[in-house]
Structures are given as structure tokens and as C-alpha cells.
N, C-alpha and C positions, 0 to 999 in steps of 0.2 A: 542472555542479558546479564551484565553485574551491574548489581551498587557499587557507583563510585564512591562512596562512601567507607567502604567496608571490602568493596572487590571480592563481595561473596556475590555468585551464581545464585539471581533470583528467578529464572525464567528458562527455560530449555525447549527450543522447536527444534526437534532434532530430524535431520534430512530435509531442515525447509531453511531459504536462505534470508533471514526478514532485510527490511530495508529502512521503514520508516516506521518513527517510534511518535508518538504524541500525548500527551499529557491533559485529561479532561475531567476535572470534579474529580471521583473516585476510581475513573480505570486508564487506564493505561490502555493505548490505540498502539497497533502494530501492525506494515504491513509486508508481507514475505512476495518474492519477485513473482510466483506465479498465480498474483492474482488475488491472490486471499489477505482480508484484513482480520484480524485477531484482536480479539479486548483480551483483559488478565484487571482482577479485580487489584484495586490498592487499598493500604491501610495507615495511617500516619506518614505516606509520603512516601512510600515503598509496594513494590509489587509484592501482593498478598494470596497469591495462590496460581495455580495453572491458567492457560489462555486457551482460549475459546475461539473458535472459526465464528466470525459475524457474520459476512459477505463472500463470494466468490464476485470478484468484478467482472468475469469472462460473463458470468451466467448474463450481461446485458446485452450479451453481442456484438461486444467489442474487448480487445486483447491488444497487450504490450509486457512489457517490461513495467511490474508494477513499483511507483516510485513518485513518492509524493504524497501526502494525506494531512488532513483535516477533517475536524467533525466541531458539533456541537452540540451533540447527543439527539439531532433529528436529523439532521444533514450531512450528509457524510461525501468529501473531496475528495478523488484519486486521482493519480498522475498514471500516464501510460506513458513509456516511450517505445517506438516501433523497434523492433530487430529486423537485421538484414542479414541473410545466408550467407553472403561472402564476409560479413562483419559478426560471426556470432559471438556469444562470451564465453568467458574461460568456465561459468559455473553453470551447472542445468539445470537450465531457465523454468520451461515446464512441458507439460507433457500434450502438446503440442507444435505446429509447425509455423514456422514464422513469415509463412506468408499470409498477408492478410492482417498486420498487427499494424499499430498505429501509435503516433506521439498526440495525445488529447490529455483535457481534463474532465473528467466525470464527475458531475452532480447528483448524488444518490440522494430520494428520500431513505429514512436509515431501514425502518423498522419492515417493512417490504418490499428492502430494495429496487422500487421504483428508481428508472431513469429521467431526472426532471430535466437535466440538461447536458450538453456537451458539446465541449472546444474543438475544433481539431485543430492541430498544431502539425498535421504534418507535412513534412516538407523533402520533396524526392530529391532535391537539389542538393541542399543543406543539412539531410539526416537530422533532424532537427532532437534534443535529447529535454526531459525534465528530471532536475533532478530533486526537488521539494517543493513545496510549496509553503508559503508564508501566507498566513494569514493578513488584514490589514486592517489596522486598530481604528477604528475612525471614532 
């Protein structure tokens, strides 16, 4: 990850491919395709030190292509999209087989990743894909 700012390298997961970045009070939310969401503490508006494994989203019993997120430091969003074998991707996804993955949205309580809820979105027809998620300002 760089500061655009400065395009100095403030964050390094190295052999993990992150996907989605989110911005919450003091950390910094990030989450990498297989699954795992990572915090990294901030400080005056910059990422202030190493990132930290928070979640594994697989461990609910459900898997995709992780992509998508939100939190608000109890609730935490994930996006899954399903992979398909004859459609895989160019980068190694994780260390798992893809059958059995799915396009959903996951509702975690944060702090014992409890599963409070979940979407499914998928669709055998249409390969159905998420690629973020927006929050909605009400």
C-alpha cells in the first residue's frame, strides 16, 4: 500500500493479494482475496504500523473470492464472489478448491466473529461477481 501523498510504501502483505481497503476512526480495514480481513493501525491520517489478521471469513463456512468490505468497528461486511474451474484467475486465490464457493454478502458480529447474517447472491446462470460495497448514508 502507498501514500498517495508522498508514494512512500506504508504497508507490505507480502504473498497475500489485498483487495479492499476501508477507512474507520483510527485503522485502516483491508481485505486480501483469500478470505482474510486485516486492520493496520493509523495516525494523523496515515497508516501507522504493520497489519494484523482480524477475521478469516472462510472460518463461517462459507468462501469466495474475498471482495468487498465495511465495518463500523462491531459489524463487520464481506463480499464473496464465487469462482468457477473452467473461469479461474490469473492470481492464486487461496489454498482451497473452488468448488463449493459462492457470490454472497456476509454480516459478521466483529469481535467473535459471529455470523449474524447472509445474502446470497448467487447466480449459476449469470456468474453473478461483487466487486465493493458502498455503504448507505441515511
Amino acid at each position: 500500500m502507498r501514500d498517495l501523498r508522498t508514494f512512500e510504501t506504508v504497508l507490505t502483505l507480502a504473498g497475500m493479494n489485498p483487495h479492499d481497503g476501508f477507512l474507520s476512526a483510527d485503522t485502516f480495514w483491508l481485505t486480501t482475496i483469500d478470505g482474510r480481513v486485516h486492520t493496520a493501525p493509523m495516525r494523523d491520517g496515515r497508516v501507522a504500523g504493520e497489519s494484523k489478521v482480524r477475521r478469516s471469513v472462510f472460518e463461517t463456512g462459507h468462501a469466495g473470492w474475498c471482495r468487498g468490505l465495511w465495518t463500523n468497528g462491531r459489524l463487520l461486511v464481506v463480499g464473496l464472489t464465487e469462482l468457477r474451474r473452467n473461469r479461474m484467475p490469473r492470481h492464486h486465490w487461496a489454498d482451497r478448491d473452488p468448488e463449493g464457493t459462492e457470490t454472497s454478502l456476509l454480516l459478521l458480529e466483529l469481535s467473535e466473529g459471529r455470523l449474524l447474517a447472509r445474502v446470497d447472491l448467487t447466480d449459476g446462470e449469470r456468474h453473478s461477481k461483487i466487486y465493493s460495497i458502498l455503504p448507505l448514508e441515511t
